[in-house]
Each structure stands twice: as C-alpha cells, then as structure tokens.
C-alpha positions as CSV (number, residue, x, y, z in Angstrom):
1,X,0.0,0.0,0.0
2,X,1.5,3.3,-1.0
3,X,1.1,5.9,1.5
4,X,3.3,8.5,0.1
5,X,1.9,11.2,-2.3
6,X,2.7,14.2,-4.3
7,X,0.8,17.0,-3.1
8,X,1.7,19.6,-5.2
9,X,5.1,21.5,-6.5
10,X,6.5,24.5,-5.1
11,X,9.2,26.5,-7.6
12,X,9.0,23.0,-9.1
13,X,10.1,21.1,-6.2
14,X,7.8,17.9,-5.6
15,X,6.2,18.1,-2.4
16,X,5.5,14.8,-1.0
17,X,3.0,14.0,1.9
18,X,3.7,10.7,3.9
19,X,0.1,9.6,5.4
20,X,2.3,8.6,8.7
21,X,2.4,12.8,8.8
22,X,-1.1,13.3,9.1
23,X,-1.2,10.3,11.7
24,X,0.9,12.2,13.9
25,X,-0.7,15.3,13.7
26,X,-4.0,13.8,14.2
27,X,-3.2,12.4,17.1
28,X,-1.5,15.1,18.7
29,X,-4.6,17.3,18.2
30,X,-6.7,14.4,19.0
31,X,-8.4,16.2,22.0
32,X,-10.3,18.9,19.7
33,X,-11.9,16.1,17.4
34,X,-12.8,13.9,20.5
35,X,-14.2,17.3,22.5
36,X,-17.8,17.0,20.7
37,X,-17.3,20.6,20.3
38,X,-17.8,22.0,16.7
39,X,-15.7,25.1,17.5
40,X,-13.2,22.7,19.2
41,X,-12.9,20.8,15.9
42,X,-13.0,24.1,14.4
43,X,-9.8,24.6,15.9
44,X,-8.0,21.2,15.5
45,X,-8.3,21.3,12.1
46,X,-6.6,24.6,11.5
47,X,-4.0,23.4,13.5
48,X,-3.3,20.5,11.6
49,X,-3.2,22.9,8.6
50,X,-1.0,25.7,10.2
51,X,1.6,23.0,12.1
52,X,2.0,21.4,8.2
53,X,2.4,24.8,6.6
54,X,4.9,25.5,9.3
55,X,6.5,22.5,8.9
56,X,6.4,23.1,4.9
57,X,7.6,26.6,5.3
58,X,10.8,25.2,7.2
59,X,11.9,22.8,4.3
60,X,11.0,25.9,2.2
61,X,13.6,27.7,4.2
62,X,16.5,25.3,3.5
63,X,15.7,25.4,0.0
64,X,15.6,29.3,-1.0
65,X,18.8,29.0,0.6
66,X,20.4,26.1,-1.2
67,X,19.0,27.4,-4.7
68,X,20.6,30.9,-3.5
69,X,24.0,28.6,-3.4
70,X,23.3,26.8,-6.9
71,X,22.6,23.5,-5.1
72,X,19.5,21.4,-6.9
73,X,16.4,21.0,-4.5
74,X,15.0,17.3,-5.7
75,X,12.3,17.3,-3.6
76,X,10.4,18.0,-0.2
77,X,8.9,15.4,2.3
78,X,6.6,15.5,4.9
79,X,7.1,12.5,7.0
80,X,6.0,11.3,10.4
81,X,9.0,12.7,11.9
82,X,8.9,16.0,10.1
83,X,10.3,17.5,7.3
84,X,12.9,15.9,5.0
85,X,14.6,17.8,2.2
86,X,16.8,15.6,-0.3
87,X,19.3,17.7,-2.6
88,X,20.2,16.7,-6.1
89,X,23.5,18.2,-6.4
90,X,26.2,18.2,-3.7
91,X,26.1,21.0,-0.8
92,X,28.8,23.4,-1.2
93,X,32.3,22.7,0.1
94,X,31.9,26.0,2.1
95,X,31.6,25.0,5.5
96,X,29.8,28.3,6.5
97,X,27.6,28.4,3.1
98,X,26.7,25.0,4.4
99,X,25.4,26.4,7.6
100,X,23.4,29.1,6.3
101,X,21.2,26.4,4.0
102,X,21.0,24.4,7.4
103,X,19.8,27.8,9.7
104,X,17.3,28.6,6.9
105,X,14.8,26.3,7.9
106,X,14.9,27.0,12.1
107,X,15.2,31.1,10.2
108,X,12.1,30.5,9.1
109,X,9.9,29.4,12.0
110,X,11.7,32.4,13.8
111,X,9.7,34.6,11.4
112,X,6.6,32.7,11.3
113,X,6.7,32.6,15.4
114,X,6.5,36.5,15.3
115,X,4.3,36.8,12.6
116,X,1.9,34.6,14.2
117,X,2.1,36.0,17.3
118,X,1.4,39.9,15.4
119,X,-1.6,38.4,13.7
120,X,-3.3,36.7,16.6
121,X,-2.8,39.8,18.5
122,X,-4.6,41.8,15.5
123,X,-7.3,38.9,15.7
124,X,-7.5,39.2,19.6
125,X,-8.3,43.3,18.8
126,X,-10.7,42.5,16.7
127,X,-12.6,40.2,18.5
128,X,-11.9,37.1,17.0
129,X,-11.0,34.6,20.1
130,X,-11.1,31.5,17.8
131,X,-8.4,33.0,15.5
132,X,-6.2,34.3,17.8
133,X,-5.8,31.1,20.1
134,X,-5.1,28.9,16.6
135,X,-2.6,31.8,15.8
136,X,-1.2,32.0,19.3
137,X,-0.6,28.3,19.6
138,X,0.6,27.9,15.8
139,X,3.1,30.7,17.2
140,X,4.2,28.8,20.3
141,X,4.7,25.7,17.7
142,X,7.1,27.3,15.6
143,X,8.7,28.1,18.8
144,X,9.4,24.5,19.5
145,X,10.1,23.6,16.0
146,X,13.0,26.6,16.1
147,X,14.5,25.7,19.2
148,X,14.3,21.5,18.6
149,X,15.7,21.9,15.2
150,X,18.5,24.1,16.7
151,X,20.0,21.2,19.0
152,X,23.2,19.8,18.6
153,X,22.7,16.4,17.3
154,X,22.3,14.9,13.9
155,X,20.3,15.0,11.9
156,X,18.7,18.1,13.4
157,X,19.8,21.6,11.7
158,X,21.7,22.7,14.9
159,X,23.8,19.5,14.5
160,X,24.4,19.9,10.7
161,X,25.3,23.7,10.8
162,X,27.7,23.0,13.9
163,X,29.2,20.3,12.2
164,X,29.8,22.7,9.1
165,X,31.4,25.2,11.1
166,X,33.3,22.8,13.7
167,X,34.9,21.6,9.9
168,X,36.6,25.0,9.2
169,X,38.6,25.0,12.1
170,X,38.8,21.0,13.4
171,X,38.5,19.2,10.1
172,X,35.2,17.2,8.8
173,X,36.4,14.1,11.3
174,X,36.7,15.7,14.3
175,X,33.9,17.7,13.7
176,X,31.6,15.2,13.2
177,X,33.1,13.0,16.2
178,X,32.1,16.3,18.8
179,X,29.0,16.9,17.3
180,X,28.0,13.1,17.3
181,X,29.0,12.7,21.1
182,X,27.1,15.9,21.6
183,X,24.1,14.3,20.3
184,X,24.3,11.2,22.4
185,X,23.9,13.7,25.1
186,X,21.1,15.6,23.6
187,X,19.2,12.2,23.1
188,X,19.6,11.0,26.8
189,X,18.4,14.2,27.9
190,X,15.2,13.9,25.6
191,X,14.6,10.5,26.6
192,X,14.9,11.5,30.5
193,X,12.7,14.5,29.8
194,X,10.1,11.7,27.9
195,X,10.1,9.4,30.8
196,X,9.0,11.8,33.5
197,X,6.3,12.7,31.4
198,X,4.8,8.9,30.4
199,X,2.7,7.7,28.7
200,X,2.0,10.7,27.1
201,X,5.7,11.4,25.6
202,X,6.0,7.6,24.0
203,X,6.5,10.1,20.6
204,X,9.4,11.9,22.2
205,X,10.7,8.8,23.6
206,X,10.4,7.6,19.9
207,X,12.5,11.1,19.0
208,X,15.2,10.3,21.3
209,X,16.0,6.6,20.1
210,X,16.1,7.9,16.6
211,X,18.4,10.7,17.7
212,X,20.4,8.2,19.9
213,X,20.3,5.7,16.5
214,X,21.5,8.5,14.5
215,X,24.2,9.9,16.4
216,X,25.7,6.8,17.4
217,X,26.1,5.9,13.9
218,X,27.8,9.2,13.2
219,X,30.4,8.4,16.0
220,X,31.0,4.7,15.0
221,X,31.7,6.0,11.6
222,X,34.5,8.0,12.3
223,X,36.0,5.1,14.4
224,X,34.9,6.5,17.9
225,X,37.4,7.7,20.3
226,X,40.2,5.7,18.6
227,X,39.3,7.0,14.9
228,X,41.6,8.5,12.2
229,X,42.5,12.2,12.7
C-alpha cells in the first residue's frame, strides 16, 4: 500500500505528503476532534493545517537557501517525523555556506513565530478569540520547532550547521566526532525528559532513540574515540 503522495510542486520542487504525517498530527490534536465541540474541531483542524504549513515553510527555508548557493532541490517530504529535504547536487564545500542552508529552515519558524504572534494579537483586537488562540498556539509551535531543530545532534539543523562550522577550524572528522558525542547527550536528555512525562511522551521517547540511533552511527563511523584524525 502506497502511503506517500505528491501533493503539489513549489518553484517545481515535488512536495510529498507521507500519510504517517497526518497520523501524527491527528493524534496530537486528537483532544479537539474527540471534545464533541464544533468550534473545538473548528480549531484542530486549522492546526493540523498551520503546524503542516509551518513545517512546509521550514523545508521551504532550506531550499531558497540552497538554490541561493546553486545546489538542486529534488524534492520536499513530509514524514512522520517532520520535514525531510533531499538535494540533487552536492552541498557546497563551504563550510559556513553549508550552515546558512541548514539555519534557513529554524530562520524561518523564527519569522513565522512572530508573525503569528502579530496576527493573533490583530485577531485578539478584533474580536476574533477562535483565531487568535489557533494563531497564538501555531506561534508557540514554531517556537518549538526553532528551538528543537537548533540542537546539537544529527540529523537536526543545529547538529548539521555545527558540524559545518566545527569543519573549518577542526576538520570534517573531528567535527563530526564532537557533534555526534554531543548528540548522544542531547538524546539522553530527551529521553529522560520523555520518561517523567509517560505515557504521554511515548512520541518523544520515539524522538530520542532515533536521535540516539543516528548519532551513534555518526560516531561509529569516524571510528569512535580511537578514529583516524
């Protein structure tokens, strides 16, 4: 069964929609749908619409910024896990070019945090409740999304763009060896957060062993501790 589609193109990069996305989001706004509220629905809905477009807008980021660099977008994906971007010509050798494609995306939910946050407070002055609480939580979201994507640990932004930098002055081995063992940090911390929260965090419990997978990978690559120099 194929549960990935092509929703649509932006600049003529295929955007693709994996049903496991909407799963997610539908369950994290599960409360409005179950309320028996009409308005409450009302509201989960645009959330579900504002938290993809957010998401959307982030991988959106990344790409006006790799295109700005002469680096081929292929296409977008909207997974389960968030947003994926996949580039069909190499990144540039530029270790701080490199990081400015990777802060694009977290650039970009910095803008739409404020922006929401300025319209719901127009839509709170003119007496629209409904529309500024989906506007005052969509900014809050983007607030998260900035911050998360900013943490040291692959394959997060925050990881990537230290990683880039680290390069310029370490080397690409060494770089990826700190930002790796940072990462196995960042994903303990996540998972310890997730287990004081149970059973409602099993998703970030689910984010920390894929950060945990990842960046244990990243360090066994480089040979560890005892790796090349």
């Amino acid at each position: 069964m194929n549960t990935r589609f092509e929703i649509g193109r932006v600049a003529g990069i295929p955007v693709i929609l994996d049903m496991f996305f909407v799963l997610v989001l539908i369950i994290f706004t599960y409360p409005y749908f179950t309320s028996g509220n009409s308005q409450a629905m009302s509201i989960g809905l645009l959330l579900i619409a504002g938290i993809l477009g957010s998401i959307l807008l982030h991988e959106l980021g990344h790409a006006a910024a790799a295109v700005l660099f002469r680096t081929r977008v292929s296409q977008i994906e909207l997974t389960g896990l968030g947003g994926l971007i996949s580039f069909g010509s190499s990144l540039p050798r530029s270790g701080l070019k490199r990081a400015i494609i990777f802060l694009a995306g977290p650039a970009a939910n910095f803008a739409l945090m404020y922006l929401c946050d300025y319209l719901g407070a127009l839509a709170a002055s003119g007496q629209k409740p409904l529309v500024a609480l989906v506007l005052y939580q969509l900014s809050s979201i983007n607030f998260f999304l900035m911050v998360f994507n900013l943490l040291p640990a692959f394959p997060l932004d925050g990881g990537r763009t230290l990683d880039a930098l680290l390069g310029i002055v370490v080397g690409g081995l060494w770089a990826q060896r700190i930002v790796a063992l940072l990462g196995l940090v960042v994903s303990f911390l996540v998972a310890a957060y997730a287990v004081q929260s149970l059973p409602g965090s099993l998703f970030i419990l689910f984010i920390a062993f894929i950060l945990l997978e990842n960046n244990w990978s990243a360090f066994q690559q480089v040979g560890g501790f005892g790796g090349r120099r």
